[in-house]
DOSEFI-771116 format. One record per residue (C-alpha): x, y, z. Coordinates in pm, 1 decimal, m for minus. Layout:
<badrens>
{X=X | Y=Y | Z=Z}
...
</badrens>
This chain:
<badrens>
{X=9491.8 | Y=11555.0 | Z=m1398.0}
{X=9739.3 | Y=11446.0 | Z=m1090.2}
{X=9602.6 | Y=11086.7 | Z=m958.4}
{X=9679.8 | Y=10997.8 | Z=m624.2}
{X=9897.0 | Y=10682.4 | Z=m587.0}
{X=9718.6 | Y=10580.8 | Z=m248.9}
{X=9358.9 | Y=10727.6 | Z=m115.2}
{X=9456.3 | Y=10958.0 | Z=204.6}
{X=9202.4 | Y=10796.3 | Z=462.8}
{X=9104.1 | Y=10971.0 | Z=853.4}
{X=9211.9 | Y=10824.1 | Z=1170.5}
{X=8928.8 | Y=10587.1 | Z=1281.2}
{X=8884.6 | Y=10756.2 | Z=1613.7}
{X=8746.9 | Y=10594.1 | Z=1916.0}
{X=8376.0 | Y=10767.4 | Z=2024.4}
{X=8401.7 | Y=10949.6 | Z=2364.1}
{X=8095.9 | Y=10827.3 | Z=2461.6}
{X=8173.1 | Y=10474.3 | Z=2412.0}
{X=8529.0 | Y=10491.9 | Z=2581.0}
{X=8278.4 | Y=10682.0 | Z=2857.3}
{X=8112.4 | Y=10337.7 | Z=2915.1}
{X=8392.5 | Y=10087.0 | Z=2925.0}
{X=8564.5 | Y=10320.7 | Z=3195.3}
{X=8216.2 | Y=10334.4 | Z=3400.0}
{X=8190.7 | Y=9936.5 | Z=3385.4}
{X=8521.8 | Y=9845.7 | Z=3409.5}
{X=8524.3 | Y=10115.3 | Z=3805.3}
{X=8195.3 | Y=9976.8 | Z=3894.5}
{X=8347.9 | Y=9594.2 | Z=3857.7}
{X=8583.0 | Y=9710.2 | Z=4060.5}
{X=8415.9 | Y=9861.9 | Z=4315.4}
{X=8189.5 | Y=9536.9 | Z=4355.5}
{X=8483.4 | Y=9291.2 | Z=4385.8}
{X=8660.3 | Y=9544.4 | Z=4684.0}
{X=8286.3 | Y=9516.0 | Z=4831.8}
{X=8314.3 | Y=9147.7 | Z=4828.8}
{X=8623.6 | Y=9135.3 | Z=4954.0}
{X=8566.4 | Y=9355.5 | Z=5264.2}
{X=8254.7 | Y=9220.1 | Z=5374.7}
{X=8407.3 | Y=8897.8 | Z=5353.5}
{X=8683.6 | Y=9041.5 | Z=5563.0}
{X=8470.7 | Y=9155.2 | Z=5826.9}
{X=8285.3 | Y=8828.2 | Z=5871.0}
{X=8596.1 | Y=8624.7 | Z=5929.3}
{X=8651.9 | Y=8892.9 | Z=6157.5}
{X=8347.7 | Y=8877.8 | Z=6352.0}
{X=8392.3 | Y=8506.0 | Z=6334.8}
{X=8749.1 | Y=8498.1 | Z=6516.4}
{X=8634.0 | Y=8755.2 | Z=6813.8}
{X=8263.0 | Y=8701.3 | Z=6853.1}
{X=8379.7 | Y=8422.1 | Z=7144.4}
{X=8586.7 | Y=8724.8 | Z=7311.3}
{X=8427.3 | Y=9019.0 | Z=7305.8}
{X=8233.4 | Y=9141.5 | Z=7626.4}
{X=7916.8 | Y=9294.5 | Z=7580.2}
{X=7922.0 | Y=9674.8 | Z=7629.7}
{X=7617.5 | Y=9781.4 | Z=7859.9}
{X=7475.7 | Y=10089.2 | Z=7631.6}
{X=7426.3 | Y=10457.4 | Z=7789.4}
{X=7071.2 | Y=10386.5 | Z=7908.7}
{X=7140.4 | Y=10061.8 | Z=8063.4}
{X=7470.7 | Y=10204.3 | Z=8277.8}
{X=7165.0 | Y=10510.9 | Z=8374.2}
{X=6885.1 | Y=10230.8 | Z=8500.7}
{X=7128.8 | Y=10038.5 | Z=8723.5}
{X=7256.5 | Y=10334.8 | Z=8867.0}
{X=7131.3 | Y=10408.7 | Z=9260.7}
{X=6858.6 | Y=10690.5 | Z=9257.8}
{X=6989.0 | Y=11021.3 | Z=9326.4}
{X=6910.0 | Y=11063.6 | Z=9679.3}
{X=7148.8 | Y=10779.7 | Z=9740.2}
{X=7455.1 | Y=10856.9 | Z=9480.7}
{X=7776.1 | Y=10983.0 | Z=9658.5}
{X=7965.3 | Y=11273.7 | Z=9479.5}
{X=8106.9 | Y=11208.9 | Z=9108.6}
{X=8471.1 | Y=11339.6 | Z=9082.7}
{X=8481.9 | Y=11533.7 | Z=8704.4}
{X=8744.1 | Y=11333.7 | Z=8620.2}
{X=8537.5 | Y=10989.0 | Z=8667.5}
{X=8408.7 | Y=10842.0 | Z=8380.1}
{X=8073.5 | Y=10693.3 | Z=8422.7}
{X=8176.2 | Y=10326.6 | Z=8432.4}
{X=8440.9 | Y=10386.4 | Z=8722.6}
{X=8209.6 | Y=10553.1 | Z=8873.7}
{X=7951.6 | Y=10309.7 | Z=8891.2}
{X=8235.6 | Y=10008.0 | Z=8960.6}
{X=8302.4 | Y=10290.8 | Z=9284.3}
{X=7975.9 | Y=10222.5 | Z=9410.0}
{X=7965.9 | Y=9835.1 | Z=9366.0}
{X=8306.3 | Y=9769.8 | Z=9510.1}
{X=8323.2 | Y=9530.6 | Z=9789.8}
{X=8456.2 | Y=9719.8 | Z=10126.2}
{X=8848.1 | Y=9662.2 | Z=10182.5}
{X=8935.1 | Y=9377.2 | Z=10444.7}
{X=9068.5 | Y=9521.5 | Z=10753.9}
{X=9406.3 | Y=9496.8 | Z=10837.9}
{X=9572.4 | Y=9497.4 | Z=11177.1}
{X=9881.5 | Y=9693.5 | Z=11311.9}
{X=10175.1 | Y=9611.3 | Z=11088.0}
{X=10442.8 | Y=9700.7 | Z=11345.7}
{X=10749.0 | Y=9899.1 | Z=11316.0}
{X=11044.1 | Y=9867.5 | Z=11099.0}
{X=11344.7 | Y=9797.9 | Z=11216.3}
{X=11665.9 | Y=9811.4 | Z=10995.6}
{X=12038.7 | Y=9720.2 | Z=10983.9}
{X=12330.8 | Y=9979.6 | Z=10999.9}
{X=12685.3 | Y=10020.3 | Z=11208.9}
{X=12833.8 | Y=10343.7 | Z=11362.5}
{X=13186.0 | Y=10342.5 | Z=11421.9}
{X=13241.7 | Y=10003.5 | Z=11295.7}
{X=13008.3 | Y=9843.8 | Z=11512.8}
{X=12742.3 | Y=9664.3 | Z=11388.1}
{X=12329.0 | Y=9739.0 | Z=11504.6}
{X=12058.2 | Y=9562.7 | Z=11472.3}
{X=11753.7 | Y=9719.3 | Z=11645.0}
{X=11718.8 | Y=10074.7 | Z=11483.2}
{X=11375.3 | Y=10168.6 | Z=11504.9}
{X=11236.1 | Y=10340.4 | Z=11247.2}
{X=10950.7 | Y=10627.2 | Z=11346.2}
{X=10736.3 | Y=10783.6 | Z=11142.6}
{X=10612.4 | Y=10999.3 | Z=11445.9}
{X=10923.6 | Y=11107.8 | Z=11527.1}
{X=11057.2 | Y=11380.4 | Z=11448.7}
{X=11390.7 | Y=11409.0 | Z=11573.3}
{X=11613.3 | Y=11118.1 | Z=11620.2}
{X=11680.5 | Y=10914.1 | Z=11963.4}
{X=12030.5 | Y=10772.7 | Z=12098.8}
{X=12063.3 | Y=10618.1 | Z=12433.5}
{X=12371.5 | Y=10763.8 | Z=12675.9}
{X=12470.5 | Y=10437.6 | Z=12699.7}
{X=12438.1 | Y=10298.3 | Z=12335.7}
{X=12654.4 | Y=10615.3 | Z=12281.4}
{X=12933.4 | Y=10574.2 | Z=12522.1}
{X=12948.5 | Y=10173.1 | Z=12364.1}
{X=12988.1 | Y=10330.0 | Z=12066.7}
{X=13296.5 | Y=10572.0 | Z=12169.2}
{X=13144.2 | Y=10881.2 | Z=12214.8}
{X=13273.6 | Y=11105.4 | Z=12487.0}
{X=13184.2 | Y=11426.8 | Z=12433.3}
{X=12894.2 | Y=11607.3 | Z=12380.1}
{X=12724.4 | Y=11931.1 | Z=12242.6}
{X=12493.4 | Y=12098.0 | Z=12474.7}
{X=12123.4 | Y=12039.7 | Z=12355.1}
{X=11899.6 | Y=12290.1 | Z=12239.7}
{X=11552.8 | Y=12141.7 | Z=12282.5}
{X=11302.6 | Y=11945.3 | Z=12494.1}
{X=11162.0 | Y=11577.4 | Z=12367.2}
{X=10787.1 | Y=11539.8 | Z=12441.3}
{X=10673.9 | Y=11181.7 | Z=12412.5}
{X=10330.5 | Y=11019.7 | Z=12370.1}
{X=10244.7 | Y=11028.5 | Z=12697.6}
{X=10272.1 | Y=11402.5 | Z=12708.3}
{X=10626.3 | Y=11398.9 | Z=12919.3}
{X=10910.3 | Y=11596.6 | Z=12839.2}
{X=11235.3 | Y=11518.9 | Z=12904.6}
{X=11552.7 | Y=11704.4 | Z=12826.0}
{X=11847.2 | Y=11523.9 | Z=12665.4}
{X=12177.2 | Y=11473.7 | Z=12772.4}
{X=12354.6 | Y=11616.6 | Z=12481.6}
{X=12356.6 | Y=11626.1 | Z=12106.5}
{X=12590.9 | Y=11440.3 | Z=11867.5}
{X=12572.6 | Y=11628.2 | Z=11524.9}
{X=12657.1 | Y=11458.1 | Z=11183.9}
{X=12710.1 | Y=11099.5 | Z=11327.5}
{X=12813.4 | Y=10873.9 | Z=11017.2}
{X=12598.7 | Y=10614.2 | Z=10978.8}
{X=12644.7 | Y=10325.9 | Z=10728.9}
{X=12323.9 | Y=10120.6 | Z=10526.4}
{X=12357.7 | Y=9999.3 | Z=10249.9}
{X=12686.3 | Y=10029.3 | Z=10141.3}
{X=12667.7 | Y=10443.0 | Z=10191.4}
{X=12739.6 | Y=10673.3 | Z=10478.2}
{X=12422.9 | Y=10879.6 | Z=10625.8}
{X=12517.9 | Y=11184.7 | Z=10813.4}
{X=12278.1 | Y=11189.7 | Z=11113.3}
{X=12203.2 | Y=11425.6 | Z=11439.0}
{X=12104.9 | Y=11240.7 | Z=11731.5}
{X=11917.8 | Y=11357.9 | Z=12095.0}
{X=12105.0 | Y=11182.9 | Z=12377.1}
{X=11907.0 | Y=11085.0 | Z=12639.4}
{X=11892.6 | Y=10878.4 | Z=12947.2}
{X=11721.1 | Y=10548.0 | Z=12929.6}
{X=11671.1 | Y=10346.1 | Z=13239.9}
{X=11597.1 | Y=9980.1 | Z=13191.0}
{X=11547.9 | Y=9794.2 | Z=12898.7}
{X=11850.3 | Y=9831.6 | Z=12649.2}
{X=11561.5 | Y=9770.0 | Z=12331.7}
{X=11563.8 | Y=9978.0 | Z=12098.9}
{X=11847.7 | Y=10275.6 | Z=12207.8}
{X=11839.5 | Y=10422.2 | Z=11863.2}
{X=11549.2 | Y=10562.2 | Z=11696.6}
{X=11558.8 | Y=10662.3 | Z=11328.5}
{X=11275.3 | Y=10974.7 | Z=11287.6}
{X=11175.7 | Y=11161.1 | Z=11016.3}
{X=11516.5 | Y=11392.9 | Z=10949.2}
{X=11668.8 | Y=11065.7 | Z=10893.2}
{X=11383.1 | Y=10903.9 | Z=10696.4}
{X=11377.4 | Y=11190.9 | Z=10422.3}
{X=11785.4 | Y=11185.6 | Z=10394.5}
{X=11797.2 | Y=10808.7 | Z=10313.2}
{X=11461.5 | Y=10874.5 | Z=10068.3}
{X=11283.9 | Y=10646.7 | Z=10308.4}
{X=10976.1 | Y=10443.7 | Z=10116.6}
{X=10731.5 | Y=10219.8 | Z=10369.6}
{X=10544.8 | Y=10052.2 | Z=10162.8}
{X=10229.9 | Y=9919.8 | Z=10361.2}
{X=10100.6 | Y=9703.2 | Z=10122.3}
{X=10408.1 | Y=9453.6 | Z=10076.7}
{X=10521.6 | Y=9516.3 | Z=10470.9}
{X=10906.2 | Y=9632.4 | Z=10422.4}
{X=11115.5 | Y=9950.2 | Z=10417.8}
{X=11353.4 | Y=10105.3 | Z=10129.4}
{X=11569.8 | Y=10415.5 | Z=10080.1}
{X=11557.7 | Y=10551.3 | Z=9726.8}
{X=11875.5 | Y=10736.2 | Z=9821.4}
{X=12099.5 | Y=10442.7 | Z=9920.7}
{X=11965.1 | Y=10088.4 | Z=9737.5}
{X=11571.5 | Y=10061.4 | Z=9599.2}
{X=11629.8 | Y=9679.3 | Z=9584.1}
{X=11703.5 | Y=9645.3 | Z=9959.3}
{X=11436.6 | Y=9553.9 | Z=10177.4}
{X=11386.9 | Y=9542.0 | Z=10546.7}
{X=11077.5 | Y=9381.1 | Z=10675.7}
{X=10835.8 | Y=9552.5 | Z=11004.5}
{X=10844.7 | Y=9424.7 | Z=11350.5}
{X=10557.8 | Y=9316.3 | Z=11536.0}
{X=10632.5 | Y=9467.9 | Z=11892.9}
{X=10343.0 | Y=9292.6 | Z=12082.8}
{X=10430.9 | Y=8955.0 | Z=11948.0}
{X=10774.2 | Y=9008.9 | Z=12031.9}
{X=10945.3 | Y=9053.8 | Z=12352.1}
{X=11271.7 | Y=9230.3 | Z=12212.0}
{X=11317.3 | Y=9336.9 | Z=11871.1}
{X=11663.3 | Y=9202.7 | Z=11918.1}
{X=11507.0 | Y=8854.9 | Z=11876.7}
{X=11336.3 | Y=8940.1 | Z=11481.2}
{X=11612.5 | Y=9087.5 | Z=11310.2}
{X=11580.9 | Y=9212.7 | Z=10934.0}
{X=11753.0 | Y=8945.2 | Z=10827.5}
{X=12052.3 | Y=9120.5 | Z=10691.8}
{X=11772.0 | Y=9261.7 | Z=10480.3}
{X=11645.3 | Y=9096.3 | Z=10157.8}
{X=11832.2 | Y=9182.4 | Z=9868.4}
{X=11592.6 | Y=9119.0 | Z=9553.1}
{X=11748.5 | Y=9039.0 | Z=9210.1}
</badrens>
């Protein structure tokens, strides 16, 4: 009979329910530790902003402080509820008196000007005969309208000067002008109205008091004139304007 030198033995293989286990306790050690180490993660993070957080009023707290309905104004649909109630508990704006006019800076022909009025309720735009005839102007193009003022008068103008160069800024504004006659007072002989406004990209800003043009320099400013405190506008200048860097 044939003997086997050496006894042929199985694989010792490992039970599938025991390797089972080890993989269940081995996850759920695991799991615990990542618990441990978030929660202690959120504490510290409590701990560093509980000082700086601002207590949210909840839905039904914003509801009872809100005024009854008989005395709620409208509620635009794109307010959210907490702008709208900060609407109705805003202090009333302080009232603010008449600004003045503005008054900026610019040369025609090489001469320098000081006094140009700028009007917003305006809408054509003013020259005095006799700023014009300082300025070397002869001749003139017969005009085609009548000026009404504020006090309901109308006056016709002496001519028309079309495309009159005028430099600001560093850049020349083409500009039509209404020549009239002006008896008295030489103040203010040149007055800037809309058509002139929207060429330059005129922005009055209210709030800070001073005048730009988004078409010639946005970092130029030239401050408003308080007419009743002043007896000329001559005398309050824009200072050469105030150049901001």
């Amino acid at each position: 009979m044939y003997q086997v030198k050496q006894p042929f033995t199985f694989s010792q293989e490992t039970n599938p329910a025991q390797t089972g286990e080890k993989v269940d306790v081995a996850l759920k050690k695991y799991m615990e530790e990542q618990r441990l180490i978030t929660k202690n993660l959120y504490e510290k993070l409590d701990h560093m902003f509980d000082s700086k957080l601002v207590p949210t009023p909840s839905q039904g707290e914003e509801e009872e402080n809100e005024p009854e309905e008989r005395h709620k104004p409208e509620r635009y649909s794109w307010e959210s509820r907490r702008a709208y109630k900060r609407r109705l508990e805003g202090k009333p704006l302080q009232k603010q008196e008449d600004p003045g006019k503005f008054v900026i800076t610019s040369s025609i022909n090489g001469i320098q000007l000081h006094d140009c009025l700028c009007d917003t309720g305006a809408n054509v735009n003013l020259m005095s005969l006799a700023l014009a005839k300082d300025l070397g102007f002869k001749e003139f193009k017969s005009p085609k309208i009548r000026v009404e003022f504020a006090d309901l008068s109308c006056m016709e103008p002496y001519g028309m000067l079309e495309d009159v160069m005028m430099e600001i800024g560093g850049r020349s504004v083409p500009t039509d002008f209404q020549v009239m006659i002006w008896e008295g007072s030489k103040r203010n002989q040149l007055i800037l109205g809309t058509p002139f406004l929207a060429t330059a990209g005129a922005v009055l800003n209210y709030f800070g008091n001073h005048l730009s043009f988004g078409h010639i320099r946005q970092d130029i400013f030239f401050p408003s004139v308080n007419f009743r405190s002043v007896p000329s506008a001559t005398k309050l200048p824009p200072e050469e304007a105030t150049l901001i860097t």
